[in-house]
C-alpha positions as CSV (number, residue, x, y, z in Angstrom):
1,X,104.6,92.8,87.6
2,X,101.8,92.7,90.5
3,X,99.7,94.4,92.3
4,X,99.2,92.0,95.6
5,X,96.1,92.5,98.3
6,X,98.4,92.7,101.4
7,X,97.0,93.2,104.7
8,X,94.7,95.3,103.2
9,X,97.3,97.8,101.4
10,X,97.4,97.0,97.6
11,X,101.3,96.2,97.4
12,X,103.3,96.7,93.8
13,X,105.6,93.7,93.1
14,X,108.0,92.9,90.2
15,X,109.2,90.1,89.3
16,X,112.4,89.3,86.4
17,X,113.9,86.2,85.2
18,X,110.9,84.3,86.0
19,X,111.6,80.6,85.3
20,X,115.5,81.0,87.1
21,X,115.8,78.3,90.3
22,X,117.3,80.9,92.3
23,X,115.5,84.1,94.1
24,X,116.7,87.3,95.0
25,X,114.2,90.0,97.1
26,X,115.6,93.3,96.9
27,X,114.8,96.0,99.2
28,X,115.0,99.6,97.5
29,X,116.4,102.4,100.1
30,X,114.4,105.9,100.4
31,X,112.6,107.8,97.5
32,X,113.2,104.4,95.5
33,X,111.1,101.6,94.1
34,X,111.3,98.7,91.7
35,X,113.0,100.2,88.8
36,X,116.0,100.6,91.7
37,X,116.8,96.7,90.6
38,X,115.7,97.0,86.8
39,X,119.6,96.5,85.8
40,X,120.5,94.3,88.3
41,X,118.0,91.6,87.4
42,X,119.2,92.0,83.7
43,X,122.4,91.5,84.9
44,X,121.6,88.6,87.1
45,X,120.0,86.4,84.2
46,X,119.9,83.1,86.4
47,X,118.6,84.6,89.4
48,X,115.0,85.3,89.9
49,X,115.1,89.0,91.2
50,X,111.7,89.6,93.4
51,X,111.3,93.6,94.0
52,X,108.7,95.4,96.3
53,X,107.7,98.8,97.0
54,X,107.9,99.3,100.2
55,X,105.1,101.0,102.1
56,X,105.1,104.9,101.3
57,X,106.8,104.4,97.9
58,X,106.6,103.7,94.4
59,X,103.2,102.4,93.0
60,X,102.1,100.5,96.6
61,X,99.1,102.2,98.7
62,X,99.6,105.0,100.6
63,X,98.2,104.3,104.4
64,X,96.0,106.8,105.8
65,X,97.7,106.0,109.5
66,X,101.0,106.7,110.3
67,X,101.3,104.1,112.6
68,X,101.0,101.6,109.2
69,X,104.3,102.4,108.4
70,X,106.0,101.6,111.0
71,X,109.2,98.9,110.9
72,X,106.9,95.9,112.7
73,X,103.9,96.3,110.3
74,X,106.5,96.6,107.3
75,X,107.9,93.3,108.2
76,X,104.7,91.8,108.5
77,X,103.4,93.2,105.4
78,X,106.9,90.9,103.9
79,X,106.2,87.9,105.6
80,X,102.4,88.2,104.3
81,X,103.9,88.8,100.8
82,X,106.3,86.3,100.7
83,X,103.3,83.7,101.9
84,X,101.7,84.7,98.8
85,X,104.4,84.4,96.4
86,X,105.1,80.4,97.7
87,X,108.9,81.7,98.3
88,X,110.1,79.4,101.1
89,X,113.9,80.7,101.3
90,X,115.4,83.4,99.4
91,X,118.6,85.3,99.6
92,X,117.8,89.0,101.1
93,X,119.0,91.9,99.4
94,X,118.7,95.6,101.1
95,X,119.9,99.0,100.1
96,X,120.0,101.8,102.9
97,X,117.0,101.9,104.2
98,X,116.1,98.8,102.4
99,X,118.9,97.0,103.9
100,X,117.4,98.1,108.0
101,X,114.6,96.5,106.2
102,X,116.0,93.4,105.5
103,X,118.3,93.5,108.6
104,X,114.9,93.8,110.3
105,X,112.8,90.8,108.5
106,X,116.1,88.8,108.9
107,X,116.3,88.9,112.5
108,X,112.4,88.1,112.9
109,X,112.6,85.6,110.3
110,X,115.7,83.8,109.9
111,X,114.5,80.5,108.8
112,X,113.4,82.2,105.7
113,X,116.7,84.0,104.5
114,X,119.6,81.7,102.8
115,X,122.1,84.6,102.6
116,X,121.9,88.7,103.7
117,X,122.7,91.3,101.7
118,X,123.2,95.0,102.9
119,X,124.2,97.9,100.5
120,X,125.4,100.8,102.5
121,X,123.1,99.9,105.2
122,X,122.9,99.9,109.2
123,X,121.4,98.2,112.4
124,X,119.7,101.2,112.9
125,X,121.0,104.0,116.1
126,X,122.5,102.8,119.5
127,X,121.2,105.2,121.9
128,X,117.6,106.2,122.8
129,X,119.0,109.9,122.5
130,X,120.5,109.8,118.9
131,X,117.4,108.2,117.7
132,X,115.4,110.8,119.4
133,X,117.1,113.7,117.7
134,X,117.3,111.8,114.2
135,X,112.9,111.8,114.8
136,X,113.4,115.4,115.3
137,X,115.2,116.1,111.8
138,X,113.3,113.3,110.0
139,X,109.9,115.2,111.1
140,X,111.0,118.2,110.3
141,X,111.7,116.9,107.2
142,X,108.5,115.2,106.5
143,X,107.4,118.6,107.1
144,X,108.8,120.1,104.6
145,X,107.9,117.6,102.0
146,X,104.6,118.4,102.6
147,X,104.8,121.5,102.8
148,X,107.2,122.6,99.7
149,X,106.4,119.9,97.8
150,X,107.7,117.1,95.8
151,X,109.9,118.5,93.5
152,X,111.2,120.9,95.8
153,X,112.4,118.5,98.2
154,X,113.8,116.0,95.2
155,X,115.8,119.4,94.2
156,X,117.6,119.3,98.0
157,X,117.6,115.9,98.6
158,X,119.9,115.1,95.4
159,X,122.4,118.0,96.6
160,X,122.8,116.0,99.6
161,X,126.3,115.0,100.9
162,X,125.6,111.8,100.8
163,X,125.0,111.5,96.9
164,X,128.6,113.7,96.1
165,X,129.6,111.4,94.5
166,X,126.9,110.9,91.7
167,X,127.6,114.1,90.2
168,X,129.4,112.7,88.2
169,X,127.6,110.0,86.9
170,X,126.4,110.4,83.1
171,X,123.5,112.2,82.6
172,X,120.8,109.9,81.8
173,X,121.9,107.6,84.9
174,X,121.3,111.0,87.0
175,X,117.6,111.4,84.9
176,X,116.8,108.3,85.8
177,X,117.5,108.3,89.7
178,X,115.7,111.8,89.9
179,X,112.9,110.3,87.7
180,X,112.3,107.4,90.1
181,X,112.4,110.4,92.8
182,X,110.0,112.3,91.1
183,X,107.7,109.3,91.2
184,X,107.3,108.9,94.5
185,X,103.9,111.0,96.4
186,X,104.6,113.3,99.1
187,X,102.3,111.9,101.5
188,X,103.7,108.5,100.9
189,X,107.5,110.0,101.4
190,X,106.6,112.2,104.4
191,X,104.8,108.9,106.4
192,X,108.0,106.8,105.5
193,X,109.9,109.4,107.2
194,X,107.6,109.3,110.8
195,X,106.9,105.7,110.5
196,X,110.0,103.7,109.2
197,X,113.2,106.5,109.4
198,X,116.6,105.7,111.3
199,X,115.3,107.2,114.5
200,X,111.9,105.4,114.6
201,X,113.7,102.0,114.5
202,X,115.2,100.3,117.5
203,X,118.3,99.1,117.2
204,X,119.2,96.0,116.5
205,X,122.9,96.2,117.4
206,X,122.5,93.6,119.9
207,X,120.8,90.8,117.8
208,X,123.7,90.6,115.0
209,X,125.9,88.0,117.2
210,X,122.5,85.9,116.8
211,X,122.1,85.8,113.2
212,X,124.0,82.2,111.9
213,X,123.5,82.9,108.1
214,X,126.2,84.3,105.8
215,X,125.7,88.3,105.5
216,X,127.7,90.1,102.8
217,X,128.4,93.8,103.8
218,X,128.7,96.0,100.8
219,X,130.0,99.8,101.1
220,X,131.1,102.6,98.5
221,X,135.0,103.7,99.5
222,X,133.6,107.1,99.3
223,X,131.3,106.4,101.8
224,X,133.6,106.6,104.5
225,X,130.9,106.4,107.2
226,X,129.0,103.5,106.3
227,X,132.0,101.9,105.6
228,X,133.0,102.3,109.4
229,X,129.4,101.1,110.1
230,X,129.9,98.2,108.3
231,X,134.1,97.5,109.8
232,X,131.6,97.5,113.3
233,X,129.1,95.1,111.9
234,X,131.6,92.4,110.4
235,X,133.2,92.8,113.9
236,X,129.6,91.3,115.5
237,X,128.6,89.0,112.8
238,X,129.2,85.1,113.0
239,X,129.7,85.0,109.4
240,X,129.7,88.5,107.7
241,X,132.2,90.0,105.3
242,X,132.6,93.5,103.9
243,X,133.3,94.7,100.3
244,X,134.2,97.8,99.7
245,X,133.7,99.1,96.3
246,X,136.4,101.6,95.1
247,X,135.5,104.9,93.7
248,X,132.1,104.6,94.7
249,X,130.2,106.1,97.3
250,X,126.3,105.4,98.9
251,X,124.7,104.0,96.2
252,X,127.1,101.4,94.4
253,X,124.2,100.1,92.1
254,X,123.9,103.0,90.6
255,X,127.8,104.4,90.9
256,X,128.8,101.3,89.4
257,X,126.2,99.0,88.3
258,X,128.9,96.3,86.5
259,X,130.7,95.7,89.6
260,X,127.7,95.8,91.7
261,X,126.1,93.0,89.7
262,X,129.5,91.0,90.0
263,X,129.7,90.8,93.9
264,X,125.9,89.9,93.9
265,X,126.3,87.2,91.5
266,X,129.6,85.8,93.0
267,X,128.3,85.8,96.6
268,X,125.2,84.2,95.5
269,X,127.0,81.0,94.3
């Protein structure tokens, strides 16, 4: 664990598996942090798993300015931290909006990533139009996180479509995704939102027949749309290919952590 000076936001890092040759950096997606990767990295004994909290979450500084959240000061803020770590080239690992993170850094820095990995991630929105109405919802969500509060928006956001499929999931899995939820800040939730959500990115359709590097595509079957997204993305990619996890919807780490662990390690070496 450590707390890096970055660009003058104090930046929480974890580190596992210290002394392994290889290295992992693993992007949580929204309302997560570190602990998002805890099992992974216990599951991953011979890699070197390197986890952040992004800006707006988990124990890293809050900005007061919105416009320090935003997707280009986010990848500089990465570039700044990997400096500091001495970590030359790593494999990229990115889940939801993690993954637009690491799409992101990817694209601005590909001489630094060995291999991509998105979970249940996109290149963002095509049109000017869709990502203007996605900044509508996305502030009016912010909004409400502010307003209502914390726990009142963890209470919606877990009821979501999107996360169906964890219903099911045994109950202290469930306590612990809605603890790491819980631990976020509202302020810090609601600026991620304005600065860094889906419609605030540009979209970096375009730039996937550029990227060289092997990029592994991982999506839930339940997940139907984000399993179309990532049919498209394969479609672009020099060197992509897509897993699809059965029985599993958004978030496969969670959903099935065993499996999850498997693909990582297998694609890996």
């Amino acid at each position: 664990m450590a707390k890096l000076m970055i660009r003058g936001l104090e930046t929480h890092v974890d580190i596992w598996n210290e002394e392994a040759g290889q290295t992992l950096v693993a992007l949580h997606g929204f309302t997560g942090s570190t602990a998002t990767w805890r099992n992974l990295a216990k599951d991953l004994p011979h890699v070197r798993v390197v986890a952040i909290d992004l800006i707006g979450h988990g124990q890293t500084a809050v900005p007061e300015q919105v416009s320090r959240f935003t997707m280009a000061e986010q990848l500089r803020d990465l570039e700044e931290i990997f400096c500091q770590l001495q970590l030359e080239t790593f494999a990229l690992l990115g889940y939801s909006m993690g993954g637009r993170i690491a799409l992101s850094y990817t694209i601005a820095y590909p001489q630094r990533v060995s291999k991509l990995l998105l979970e249940s991630a996109s290149p963002g929105l095509r049109t000017a139009k869709e990502r203007m109405e996605r900044c509508e919802r996305d502030n009016a969500l912010a909004e409400k996180i502010t307003t209502n509060g914390l726990q009142s928006f963890v209470n919606s956001w877990e009821n979501i479509a999107l996360f169906e499929s964890q219903k099911r999931l045994a109950k202290n899995v469930k306590q612990a995704v809605r603890a790491e939820r819980l631990a976020q800040s509202e302020k810090g939730l609601a600026g991620s939102l304005r600065g860094i959500g889906t419609g605030m990115q540009l979209s970096n359709w375009d730039n996937l027949t550029q990227l060289e590097l092997p990029v592994l595509l991982i999506t839930g079957s339940l997940d139907v749309k984000f399993c179309n997204i990532a049919l498209e993305m394969k479609a672009l990619l020099k060197n992509g290919k897509h897993m699809s996890v059965n029985d599993a919807g958004h978030a496969i780490h969670v959903e099935n952590p065993a499996e999850f662990a498997t693909i990582v390690k297998e694609y890996l070496t």
